[in-house]
N, C-alpha and C positions, 0 to 999 in steps of 0.2 A: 777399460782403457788405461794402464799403467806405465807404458812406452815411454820412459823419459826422454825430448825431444834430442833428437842430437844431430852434429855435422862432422863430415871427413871432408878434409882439406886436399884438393889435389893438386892444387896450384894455380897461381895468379887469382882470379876472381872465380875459380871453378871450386862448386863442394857437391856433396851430394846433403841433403838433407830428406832427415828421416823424423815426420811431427807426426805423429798420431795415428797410424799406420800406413801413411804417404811416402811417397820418396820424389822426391824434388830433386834436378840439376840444374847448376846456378851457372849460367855463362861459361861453357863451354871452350875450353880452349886446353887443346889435345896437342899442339905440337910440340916436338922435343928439343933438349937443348943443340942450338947452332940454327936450327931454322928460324926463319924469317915472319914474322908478321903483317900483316897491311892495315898501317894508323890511318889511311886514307892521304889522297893531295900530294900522290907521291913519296907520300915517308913509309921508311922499312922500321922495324926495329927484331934484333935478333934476341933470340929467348936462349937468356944463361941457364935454366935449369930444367928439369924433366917432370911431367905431369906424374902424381905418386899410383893415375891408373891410366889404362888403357880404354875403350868406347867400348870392348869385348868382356872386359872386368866391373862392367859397370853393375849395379842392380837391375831389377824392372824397374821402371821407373811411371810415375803415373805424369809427366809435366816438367817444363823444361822453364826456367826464369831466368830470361834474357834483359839486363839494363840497358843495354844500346848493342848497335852492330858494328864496333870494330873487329880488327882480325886478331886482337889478343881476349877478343870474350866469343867470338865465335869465328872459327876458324875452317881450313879448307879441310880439316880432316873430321871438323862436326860436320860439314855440309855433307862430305861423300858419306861418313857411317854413323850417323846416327838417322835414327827410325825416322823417316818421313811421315808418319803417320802421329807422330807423339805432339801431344798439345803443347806450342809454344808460346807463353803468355811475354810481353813485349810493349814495344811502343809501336803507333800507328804505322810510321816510316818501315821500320823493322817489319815489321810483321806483312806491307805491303810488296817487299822486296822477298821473304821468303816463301810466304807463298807464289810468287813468281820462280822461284829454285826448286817451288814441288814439294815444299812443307806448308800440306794443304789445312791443319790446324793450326798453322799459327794465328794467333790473336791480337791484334795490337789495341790496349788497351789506352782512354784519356786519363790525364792525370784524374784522380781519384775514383776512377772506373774500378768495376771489382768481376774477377771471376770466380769459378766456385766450385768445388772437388767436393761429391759429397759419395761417402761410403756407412752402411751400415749404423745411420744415425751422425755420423760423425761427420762437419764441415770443415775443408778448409777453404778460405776467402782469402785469396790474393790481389791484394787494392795497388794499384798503379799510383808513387808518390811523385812528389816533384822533386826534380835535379837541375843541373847544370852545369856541363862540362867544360865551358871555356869563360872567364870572364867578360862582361861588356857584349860588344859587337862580335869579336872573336867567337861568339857559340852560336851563333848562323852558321858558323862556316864546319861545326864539328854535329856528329850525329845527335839525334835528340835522345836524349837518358832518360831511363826512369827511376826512382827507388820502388822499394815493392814492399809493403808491408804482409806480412801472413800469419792471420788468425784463424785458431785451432779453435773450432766449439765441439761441445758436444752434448743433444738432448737439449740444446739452447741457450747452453752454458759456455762461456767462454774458458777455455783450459791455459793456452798459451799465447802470446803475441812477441812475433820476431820481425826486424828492421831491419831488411836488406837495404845498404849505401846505393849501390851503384857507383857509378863515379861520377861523383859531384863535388862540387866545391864549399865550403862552408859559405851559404848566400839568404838572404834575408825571408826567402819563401819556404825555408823550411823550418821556420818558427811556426809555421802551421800546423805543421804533422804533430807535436807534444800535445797542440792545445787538440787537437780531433782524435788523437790516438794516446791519451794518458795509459799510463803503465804498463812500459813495455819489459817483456822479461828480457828479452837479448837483443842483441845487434851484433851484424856481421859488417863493419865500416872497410870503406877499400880507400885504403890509403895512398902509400908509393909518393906523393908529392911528384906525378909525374911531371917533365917541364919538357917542351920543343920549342926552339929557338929563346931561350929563358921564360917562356908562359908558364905558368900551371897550370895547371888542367886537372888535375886528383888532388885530394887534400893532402897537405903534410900534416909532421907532427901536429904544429899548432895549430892548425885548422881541425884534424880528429881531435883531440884534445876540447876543442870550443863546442864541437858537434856533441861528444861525453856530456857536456854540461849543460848542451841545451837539451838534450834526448833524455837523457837518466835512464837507460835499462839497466834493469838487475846484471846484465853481465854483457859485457866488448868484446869481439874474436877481433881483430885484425886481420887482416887479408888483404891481396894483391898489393905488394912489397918493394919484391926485389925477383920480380923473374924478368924483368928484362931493364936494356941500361937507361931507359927513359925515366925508369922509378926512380928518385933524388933522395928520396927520404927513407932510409932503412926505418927496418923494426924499433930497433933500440933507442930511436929518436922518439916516439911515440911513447914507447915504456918510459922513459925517461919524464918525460913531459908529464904523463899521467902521473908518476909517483909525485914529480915539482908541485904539481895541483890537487893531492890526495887524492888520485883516480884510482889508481893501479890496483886497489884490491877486488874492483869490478872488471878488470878484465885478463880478459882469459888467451894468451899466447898459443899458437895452434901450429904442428909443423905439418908439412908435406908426408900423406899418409897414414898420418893420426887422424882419431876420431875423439872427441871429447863430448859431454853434454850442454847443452844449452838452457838449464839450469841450474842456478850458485846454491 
């Protein structure tokens, strides 16, 4: 098993990842630029840019990791063509609403709940972390998030560990996942600092930035940005910050339709 782990970006919070001879899709969100989204509670938001594939361009895929169900991580054109049959790991809520749409594997997992991919000797374990997308009382009212951690064994042996964000806020419950999950190789953080009606709801710079220094993986992708006009915080706010706090040489900048590794 020599496969060094790696992700292509296709936009927003969507990648495909490829750990050990898996292939993972991260939150699914296929619509093109000028179409519309559904943040739920009546709000639209329209998507500036174009996903770098198609649901027809995709790989096989063994598993789909969903962090919450809005309509910019899973959309109406994942519902109509992606595989109903593919196993969607998820939060409880999620995962109760999609198998009612007839994606009869979906799974919704509790925080620290784990599911399990295993091929050929080889495991991956995907553990349901803790998030939270709205601060305060405000996150009753927004879908429930997860993070998702995924570790790669193999023969018993651990090979890899990557930190999927989600979209969460920098908030005092994920000072847990360092101490239960020390040494992580990557993390894929979804930034954007989205805000509606001035809230935040996704981390900005300084909030990813706080998360870098509470996390420590060997290496940061940055992800979901700037594809729609809710994101507040561009990239370079983030890079920025990271250099300010000697971060930046751990992390790794990734564009639409690139693939890079996910390990430094």
């Amino acid at each position: 098993m020599t496969d060094r782990p790696e992700v292509t970006f296709v936009g927003t919070a969507t990648t495909v990842l490829r750990i050990g001879g898996f292939t993972l899709l991260t939150d699914p969100n296929f619509l093109h630029r000028g179409q519309r989204a559904y943040l739920g509670k009546g709000l639209w938001s329209r998507r500036r840019t174009d996903p770098a594939l198609t649901i027809a361009q995709l790989p096989t895929l063994d598993a789909v990791v969903l962090s919450h169900l809005h309509g910019d991580h899973f959309d109406r054109v994942a519902r109509r063509e992606l595989d109903h049959g593919l196993p969607i790991v998820t939060t409880p809520s999620a995962g109760r609403k999609l198998r009612r749409w007839g994606f009869d594997a979906a799974e919704g997992l509790a925080t620290w709940q784990s599911r399990e991919l295993r091929r050929d000797g080889t495991t991956l374990r995907l553990t349901a972390l803790p998030g939270q997308h709205g601060p305060g009382a405000l996150d009753r009212l927004l879908p429930d998030v997860m993070g998702t951690m995924v570790d790669l064994e193999h023969a018993g042996e651990r090979r890899f560990r990557l930190y999927v964000t989600g979209d969460t806020l920098r908030r005092p419950q994920l000072a847990e996942i360092p101490r239960r999950y020390p040494d992580i190789d990557a993390m894929l953080i979804h930034l954007g600092g989205t805000r509606i009606a001035g809230i935040l709801l996704t981390m900005d710079a300084k909030q990813g930035a706080d998360l870098v220094e509470l996390i420590r993986p060997k290496l940061t992708v940055p992800i979901h940005y700037d594809d729609y006009p809710v994101f507040r915080s561009p990239l370079r706010h983030f890079v920025e910050e990271a250099r300010r706090r000697g971060l930046v040489s751990t992390v790794r900048t990734i564009a639409r339709g690139e693939t890079v590794p996910l390990t430094s």
